[in-house]
N, C-alpha and C positions, 0 to 999 in steps of 0.2 A: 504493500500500500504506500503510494505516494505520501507525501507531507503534506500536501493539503486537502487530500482526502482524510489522512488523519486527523489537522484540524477542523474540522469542519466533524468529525464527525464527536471528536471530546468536545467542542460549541455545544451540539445538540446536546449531548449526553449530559453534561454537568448542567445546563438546563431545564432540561428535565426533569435532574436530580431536585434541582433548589425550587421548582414547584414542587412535587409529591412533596419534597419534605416539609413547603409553608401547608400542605394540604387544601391548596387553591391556588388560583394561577389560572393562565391562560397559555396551557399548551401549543394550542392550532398557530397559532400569527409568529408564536417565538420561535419553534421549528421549522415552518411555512419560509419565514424568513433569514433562516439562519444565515443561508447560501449569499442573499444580497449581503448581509452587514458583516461580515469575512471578507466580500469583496474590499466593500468602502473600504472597511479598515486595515486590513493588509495592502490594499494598490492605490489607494485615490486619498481619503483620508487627510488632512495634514492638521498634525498637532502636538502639541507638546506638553509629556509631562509631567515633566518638571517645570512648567509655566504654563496651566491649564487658561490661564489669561492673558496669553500673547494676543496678541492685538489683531497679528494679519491671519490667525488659526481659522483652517473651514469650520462655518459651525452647522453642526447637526442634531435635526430634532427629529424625536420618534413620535411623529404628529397621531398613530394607534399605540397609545402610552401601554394598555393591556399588555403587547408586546416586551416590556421592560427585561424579561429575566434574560433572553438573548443578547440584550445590550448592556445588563450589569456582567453578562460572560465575559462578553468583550472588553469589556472597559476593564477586567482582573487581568484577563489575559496579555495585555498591550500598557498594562505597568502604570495603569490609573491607581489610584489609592483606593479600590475597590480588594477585599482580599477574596478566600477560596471562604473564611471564615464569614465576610458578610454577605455573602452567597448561602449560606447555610442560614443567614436569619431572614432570608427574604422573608416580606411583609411579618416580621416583626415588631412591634412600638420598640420606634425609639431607634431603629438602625438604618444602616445606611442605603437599603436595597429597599424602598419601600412598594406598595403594590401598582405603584405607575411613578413615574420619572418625578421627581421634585427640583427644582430648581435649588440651590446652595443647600443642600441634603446631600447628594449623589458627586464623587468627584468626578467634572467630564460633562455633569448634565449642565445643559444652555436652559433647558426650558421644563417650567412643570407641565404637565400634559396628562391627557385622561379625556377629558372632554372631549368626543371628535370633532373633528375641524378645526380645533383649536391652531395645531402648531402649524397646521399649512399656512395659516394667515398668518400667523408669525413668524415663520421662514420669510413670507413675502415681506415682511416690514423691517425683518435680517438683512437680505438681498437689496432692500431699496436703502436700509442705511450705508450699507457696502458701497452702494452705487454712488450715491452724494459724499461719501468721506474720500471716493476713489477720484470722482471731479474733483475737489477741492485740490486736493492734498499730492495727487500722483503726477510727474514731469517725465519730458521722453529719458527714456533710460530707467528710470527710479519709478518701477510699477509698488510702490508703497504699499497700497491697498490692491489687493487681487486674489483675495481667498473667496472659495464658491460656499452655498449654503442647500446645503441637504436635507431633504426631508423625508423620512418612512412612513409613508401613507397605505390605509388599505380602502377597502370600498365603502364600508362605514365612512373615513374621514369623507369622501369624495361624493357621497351625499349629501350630507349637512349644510346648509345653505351659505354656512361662513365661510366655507372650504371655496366654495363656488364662486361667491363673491370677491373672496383674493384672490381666484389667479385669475378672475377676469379681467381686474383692474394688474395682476402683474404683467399681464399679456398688453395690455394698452401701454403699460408704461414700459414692455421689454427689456425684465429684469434680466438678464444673457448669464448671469452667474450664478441660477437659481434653478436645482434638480428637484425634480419629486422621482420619489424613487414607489413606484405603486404597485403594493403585494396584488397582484388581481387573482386570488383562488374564487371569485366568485362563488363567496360562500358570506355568511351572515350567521349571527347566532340564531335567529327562527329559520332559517334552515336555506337554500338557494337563493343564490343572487336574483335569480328573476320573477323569483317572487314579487320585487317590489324594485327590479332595475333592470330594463332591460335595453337602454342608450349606446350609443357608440362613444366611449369616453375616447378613441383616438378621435375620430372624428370634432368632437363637443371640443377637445383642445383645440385641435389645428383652428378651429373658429372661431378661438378667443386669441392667435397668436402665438402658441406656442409650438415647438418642436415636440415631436412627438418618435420613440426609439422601441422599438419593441422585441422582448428576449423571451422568445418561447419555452428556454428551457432554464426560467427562474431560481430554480432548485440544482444548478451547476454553477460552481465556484465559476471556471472559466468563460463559461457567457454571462455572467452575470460583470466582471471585471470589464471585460469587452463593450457591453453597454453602457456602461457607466464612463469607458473613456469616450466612447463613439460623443456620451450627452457634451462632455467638457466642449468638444471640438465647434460644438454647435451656436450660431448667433441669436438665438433667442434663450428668454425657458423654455426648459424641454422637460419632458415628463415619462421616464420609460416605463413602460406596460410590461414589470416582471410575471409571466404565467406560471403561478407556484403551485403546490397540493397544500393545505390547510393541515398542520398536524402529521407531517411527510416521515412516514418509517413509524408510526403509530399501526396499532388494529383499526381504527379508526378513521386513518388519513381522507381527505377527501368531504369531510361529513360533518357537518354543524357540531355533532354531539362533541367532537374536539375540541371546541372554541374554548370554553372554559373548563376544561376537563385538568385534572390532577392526576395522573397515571399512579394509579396503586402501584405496592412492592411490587407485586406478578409480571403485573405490565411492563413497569420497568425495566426488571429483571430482563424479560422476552426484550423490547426495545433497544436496550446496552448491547444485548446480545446478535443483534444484527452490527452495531455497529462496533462490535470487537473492543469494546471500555467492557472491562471487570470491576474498574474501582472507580471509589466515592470518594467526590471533591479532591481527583489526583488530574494534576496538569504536569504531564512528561515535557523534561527536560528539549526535547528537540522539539513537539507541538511551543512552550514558551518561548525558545529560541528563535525558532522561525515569525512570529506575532512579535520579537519585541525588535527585530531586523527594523522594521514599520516607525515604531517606537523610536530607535534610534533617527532612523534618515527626518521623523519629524525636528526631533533633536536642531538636527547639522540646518535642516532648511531654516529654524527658527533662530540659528548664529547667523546664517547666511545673510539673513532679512537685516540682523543688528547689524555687520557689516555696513551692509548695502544703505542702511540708514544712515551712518556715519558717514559717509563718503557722501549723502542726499543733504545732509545739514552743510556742509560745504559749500557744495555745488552751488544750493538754492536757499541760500541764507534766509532770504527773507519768507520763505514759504514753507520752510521748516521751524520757524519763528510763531507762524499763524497754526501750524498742525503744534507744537507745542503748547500753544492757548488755548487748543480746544479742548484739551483736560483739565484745563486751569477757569477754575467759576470764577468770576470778579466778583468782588462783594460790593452788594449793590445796595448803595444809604435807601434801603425803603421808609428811612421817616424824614427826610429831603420830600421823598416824594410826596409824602403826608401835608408837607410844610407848604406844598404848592397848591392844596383844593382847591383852593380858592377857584378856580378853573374849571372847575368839573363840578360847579353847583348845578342842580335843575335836571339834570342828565337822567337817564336812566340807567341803567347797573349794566345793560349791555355796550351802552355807550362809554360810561368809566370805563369800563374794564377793556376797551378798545385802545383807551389811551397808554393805560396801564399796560397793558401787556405791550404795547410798541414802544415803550422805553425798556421795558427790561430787556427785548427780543433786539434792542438796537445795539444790547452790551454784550449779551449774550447769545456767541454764534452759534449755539449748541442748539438753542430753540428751532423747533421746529414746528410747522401748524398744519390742521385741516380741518374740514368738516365736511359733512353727508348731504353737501349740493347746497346750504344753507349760507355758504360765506357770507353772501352783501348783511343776510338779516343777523349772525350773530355775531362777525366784527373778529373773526378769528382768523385775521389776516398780517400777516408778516408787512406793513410799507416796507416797499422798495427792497423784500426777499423774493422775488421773483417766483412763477408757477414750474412746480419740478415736472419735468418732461422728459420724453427721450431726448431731444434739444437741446436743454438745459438741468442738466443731473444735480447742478449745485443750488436749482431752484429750493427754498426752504418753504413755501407755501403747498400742496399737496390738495390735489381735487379727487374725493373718492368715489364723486358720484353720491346716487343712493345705496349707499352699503353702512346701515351705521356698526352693525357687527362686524363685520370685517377690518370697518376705520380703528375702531377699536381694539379688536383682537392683531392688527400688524402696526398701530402706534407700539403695544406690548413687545413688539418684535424688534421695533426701531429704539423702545427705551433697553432693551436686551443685549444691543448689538455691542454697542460700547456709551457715550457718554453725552447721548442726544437727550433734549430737553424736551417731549414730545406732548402736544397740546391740540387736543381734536374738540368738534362742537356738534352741535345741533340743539333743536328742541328739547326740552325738558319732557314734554310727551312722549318721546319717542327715547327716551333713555332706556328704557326696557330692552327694548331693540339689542345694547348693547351689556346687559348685567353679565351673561355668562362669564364674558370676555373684563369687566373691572371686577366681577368678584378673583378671577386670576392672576390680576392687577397686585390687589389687595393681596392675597396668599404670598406672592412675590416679593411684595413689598418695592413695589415697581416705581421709578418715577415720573407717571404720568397722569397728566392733569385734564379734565373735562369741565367745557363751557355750556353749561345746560340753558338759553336762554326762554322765554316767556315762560317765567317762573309761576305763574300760578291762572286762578279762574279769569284774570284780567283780562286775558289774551279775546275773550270775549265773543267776538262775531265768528272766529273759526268753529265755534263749537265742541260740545264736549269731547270729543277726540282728541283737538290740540289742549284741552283743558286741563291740564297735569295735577290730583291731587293726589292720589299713593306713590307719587314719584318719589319724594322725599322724603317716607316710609320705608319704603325700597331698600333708596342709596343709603339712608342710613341705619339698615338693618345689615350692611356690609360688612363685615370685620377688616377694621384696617383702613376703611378709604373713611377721609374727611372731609365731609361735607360739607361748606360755607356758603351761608346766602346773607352775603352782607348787605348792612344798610345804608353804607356810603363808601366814600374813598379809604378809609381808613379802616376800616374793615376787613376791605377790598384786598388792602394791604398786607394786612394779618394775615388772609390767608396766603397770601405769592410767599410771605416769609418763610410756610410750612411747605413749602411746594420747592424753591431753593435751597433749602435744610435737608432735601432729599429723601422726605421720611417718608416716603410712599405714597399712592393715590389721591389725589384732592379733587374734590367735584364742585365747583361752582357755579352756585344757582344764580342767576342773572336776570333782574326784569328786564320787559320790554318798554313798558310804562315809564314815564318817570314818574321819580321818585322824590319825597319831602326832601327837603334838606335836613340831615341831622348832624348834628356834632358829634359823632362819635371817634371815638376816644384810641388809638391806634395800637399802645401800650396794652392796654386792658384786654382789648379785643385779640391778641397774643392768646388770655388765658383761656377763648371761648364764650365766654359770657362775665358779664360784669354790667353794674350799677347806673346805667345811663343818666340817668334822672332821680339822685339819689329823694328819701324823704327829708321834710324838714325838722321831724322826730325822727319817732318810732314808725314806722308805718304799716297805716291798718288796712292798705291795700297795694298787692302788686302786680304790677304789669309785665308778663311777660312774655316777648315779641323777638320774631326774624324777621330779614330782610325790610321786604315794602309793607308789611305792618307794621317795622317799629314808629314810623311816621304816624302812623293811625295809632298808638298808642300813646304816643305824645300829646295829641290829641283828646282823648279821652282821658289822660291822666290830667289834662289840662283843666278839664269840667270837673272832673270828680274833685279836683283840689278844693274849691270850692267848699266841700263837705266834708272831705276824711283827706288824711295825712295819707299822699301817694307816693310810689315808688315805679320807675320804667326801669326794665332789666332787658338788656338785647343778649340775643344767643344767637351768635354768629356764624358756631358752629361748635355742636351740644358734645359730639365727638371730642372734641380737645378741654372741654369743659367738664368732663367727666374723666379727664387726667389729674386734676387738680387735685389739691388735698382735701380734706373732709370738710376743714375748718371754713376756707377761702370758700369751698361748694355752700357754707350755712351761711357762712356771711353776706352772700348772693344772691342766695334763695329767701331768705328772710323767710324764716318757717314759723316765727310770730304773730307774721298779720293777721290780722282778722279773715281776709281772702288774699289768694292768689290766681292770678287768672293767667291763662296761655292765649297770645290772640296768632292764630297762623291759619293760610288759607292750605291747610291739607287737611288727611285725616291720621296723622301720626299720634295715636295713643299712648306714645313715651311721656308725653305733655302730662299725661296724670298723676305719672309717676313724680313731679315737680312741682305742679298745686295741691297736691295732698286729697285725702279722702273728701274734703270737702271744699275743694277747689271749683276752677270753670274750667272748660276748654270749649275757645271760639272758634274752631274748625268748620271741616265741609266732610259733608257726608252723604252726599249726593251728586248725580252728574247735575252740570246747570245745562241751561241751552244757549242758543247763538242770539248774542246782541250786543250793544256796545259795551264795551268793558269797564268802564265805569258801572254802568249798569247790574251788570253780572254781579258783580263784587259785593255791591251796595244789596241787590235783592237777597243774597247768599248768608248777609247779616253784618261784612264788613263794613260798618260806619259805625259813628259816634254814636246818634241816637238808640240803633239797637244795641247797643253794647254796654253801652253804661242803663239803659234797662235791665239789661239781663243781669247787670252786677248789682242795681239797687233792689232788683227783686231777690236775688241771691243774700243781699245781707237780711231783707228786710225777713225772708224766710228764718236765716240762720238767728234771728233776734227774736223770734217769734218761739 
């Protein structure tokens, strides 16, 4: 037996192993595929390491995360910091082989993945940051940037509408360094592909723009490496159509009931025994030899690139000068920018936040923007960063069409790549569209930002559709992402501070209306909520408001003074307010008063949890209809009149 029939076939066998032994797993896709991900990684491949964060490393996602245990082989095999021992704890708590790829869990993994469709669109948002880092930064001679981006697809990902919608939009924009590598056993876990697909996937490529490679005999090391070079050669994405068996050298091969199957001892046993392994969790001396051959030449290419760099700072002084600033954040005085409101009175929060983001996006070349066809309405445009094209690669503004999952799911891709500052928009209605893909965000701990504009029932004559009220129930039932829907410039601010700080996810709510002017307080707003309108005692009532109601509670707190000692508290975003200490959260909350009231046009129930059992909440809990937004708002109970009703009959009850 040749050497790469024997590795190829200890791949299989030790994978196999480290399923039965979690007693779950998904056999079919990890031996189905073995044959391709030996290719990659012994011939094509490039990485390092011992520098798992080299900068010009191919990166690769296993976009059918099920598939993991194949890739935690490889990654032992090829001298990752994966051992033979955390192979043994697959889907263990707490170890390093979890039961789909995790991102900074796994040494070697780019991306978490599970969800399908996911990493296809995040390849594509790899491939499009590759492309823009590679205009900027690369000169003749000095190919800087030139690593490709891979991805293990099967036919589940290549249903999923996010899947579909990246590589439409990467076939328009002709990412040329971006492979799908697609298991096609036309097989599914309820049973035959054609149950529920039966399209011409070469065809449906080629007529979004892509090259299309196709290897009949999927499950052969050597056609499999052949395809995979033939993709490199190619000037578009290209997509090869591996024809694999599901679960290959199983009893089973061929047949749904493999997909997630766990091979008892028996089976096992019979399985190894086709492929000539007698033993558990042993990797022979010449199978490691030959996989770390790979390992080294990543090595030598990744001295190569350092070389070749040195000789590029030379060369091109000054443009090695600008690729060294792009790792470098300037720190940007965001309370200068506080010091300047004065300018952005009357506005509305889509309009601020227009200003605001084109100064920071002026300092910051890392920034990058888009949105889901929505540009002119929600002001998520780079001035004078130009529209990225095939044309112009170093364009910074990005058109995704209507795809808000996808914008979403390959922004993830583009904050992934390296050190882009990625910021996409749309309607607040239409965030849904995009949760799968920021709850991934979140779990990542990713840094990308979302402009959610016509933040509430205001929006008015579109009708309940565009009328967003569980939106912000939703985003802030997310673990990890930070919701802000400020009520003026300084606010505004607070949140871009958390968003440069780089602590993961920020969602900003943005009206379309304008908005009161309020003082609010730039420091304070830091903590998430604080004391807008403090009492002139004790106070026997409190207001507490987002965004475009803290105006409307300024308001009301204006008439009630009159009668009872008030207090306005904004919550700019309840998320970072609930970081706080216990004390700073009572001092705030003022859990004294006689009442507390929540005034916000959603229906987010958190609110109760901060007026107490005997508090109000002025929400919406119903769709409105179409008319003018004033309108809407005011029938819905947003005004002063019914509001401070609903609190005088509230106290006058609770006195009763």
């Amino acid at each position: 037996m040749n050497i790469i029939d024997k590795t190829l076939n200890y791949v299989k066998s030790i994978t196999a192993q480290s399923i039965s032994n979690a007693g779950s797993g998904h056999t079919g896709a990890a031996l189905g595929t073995s044959a391709i991900m030996l290719a990659l990684f012994k011939d094509h491949y490039n990485f390092d390491v011992s520098d798992t964060d080299f900068l010009n490393r191919d990166r690769f996602v296993m976009s059918n995360g099920h598939a993991c245990p194949v890739y935690y082989t490889l990654l032992s095999l090829f001298g990752f910091d994966v051992s033979l021992q955390d192979l043994k704890k697959l889907r263990v708590l707490g170890s390093k082989t979890p039961g789909h790829p995790e991102y900074r869990t796994t040494d070697g993994v780019e991306v978490s993945t599970g969800p399908l469709g996911q990493g296809v669109a995040n390849a594509v948002g790899m491939a499009l940051a590759s492309s823009i880092m590679a205009e900027r930064f690369n000169s003749v001679g000095f190919p800087i940037i030139d690593n490709y981006t891979y991805c293990l697809a099967g036919d589940g990902d290549l249903m999923e509408g996010v899947a579909q919608e990246a590589c439409s939009l990467a076939g328009t924009l002709n990412l040329n360094r971006l492979i799908i590598l697609y298991d096609s056993n036309e097989v599914t876990m309820d049973g035959s592909l054609n149950l529920s697909n039966r399209e011409n996937v070469a065809k449906k490529f080629k007529a979004m723009g892509w090259s299309v490679v196709r290897c009949k005999r999927g499950n052969n090391f050597h056609a499999c490496s052949r395809a995979i070079e033939k993709a490199k050669k190619l000037s578009n994405p290209t997509i090869i159509i591996f024809e694999t068996t599901i679960g290959i050298g199983t009893e089973k091969e061929g047949t749904s009931s493999v997909h997630g199957l766990a091979l008892n001892q028996e089976e096992l046993k019979v399985f190894n025994s086709k492929l000539g392994v007698y033993e558990n969790f042993y990797i022979p001396n010449d199978v490691r030899d030959f996989c770390m051959a790979s390992s080294r030449r990543g090595k030598l290419n990744h001295e190569k690139w350092n070389q070749n760099l040195a000789v590029y700072a030379t060369s091109n002084p000054e443009l090695y000068r600008q690729f060294v600033n792009f790792f470098d954040r300037k720190r940007i005085d965001l309370e200068k920018l506080v010091r300047t409101s004065y300018k952005w009175e009357g506005l509305s929060g889509r309009e601020l936040n227009k200003i605001v983001f084109n100064e920071i996006a002026e300092k910051l070349l890392q920034v990058v923007a888009g949105s889901a066809d929505v540009t002119n309405s929600t002001g998520c445009f780079i001035e004078n960063g130009g529209n990225y094209n095939t044309g112009n690669r170093r364009g910074r503004n990005i058109h995704f069409g209507v795809r808000e999952h996808a914008m979403a799911a390959i922004m993830n891709g583009v904050s992934l790549y390296e050190d882009f500052i990625p910021f996409c928009s749309t309607f607040l209605a239409f965030s849904n569209y995009m949760l799968p893909s920021i709850r991934l965000a979140s779990m990542m701990e990713l840094n990308v930002s979302y402009f959610f504009t016509h933040d509430s029932i205001y929006v008015g004559a579109d009708g309940p559709s565009h009328q967003p009220i569980e939106q912000l129930s939703q985003l802030r039932s997310i673990i990890g992402l930070k919701v802000f829907r400020p009520c003026d410039a300084s606010e505004l601010l607070a949140g871009y501070n958390h968003v440069l700080s780089g602590e993961g996810p920020v969602a900003f709510i943005l009206s379309r209306q304008k908005m009161q002017v309020v003082d609010g307080k730039y420091k304070e707003a830091l903590q998430g909520g604080y004391i807008l309108k403090p009492a002139q005692k004790d106070a026997q009532v409190v207001l507490y408001a987002t965004g475009s109601e803290v105006g409307l509670a300024l308001n009301v707190a204006k008439e009630l003074s009159k009668k009872y000692d008030v207090s306005v508290v904004s919550f700019p975003c309840l998320e970072v307010f609930e970081e706080q200490s216990t004390s700073y959260k009572n001092k705030v909350l003022q859990k004294n008063a006689r009442l507390r009231v929540a005034i916000e046009a959603s229906n987010d129930a958190r609110w109760y949890k901060y007026v107490g059992d005997n508090g109000l909440v002025i929400d919406v809990n119903s769709y409105q209809g179409s008319g003018n937004g004033s309108e809407v708002y005011s029938k819905a109970g947003f005004n002063e009149k019914d509001i401070i009703r609903q609190i005088n009959k509230k106290l006058s009850h609770d006195e009763n």
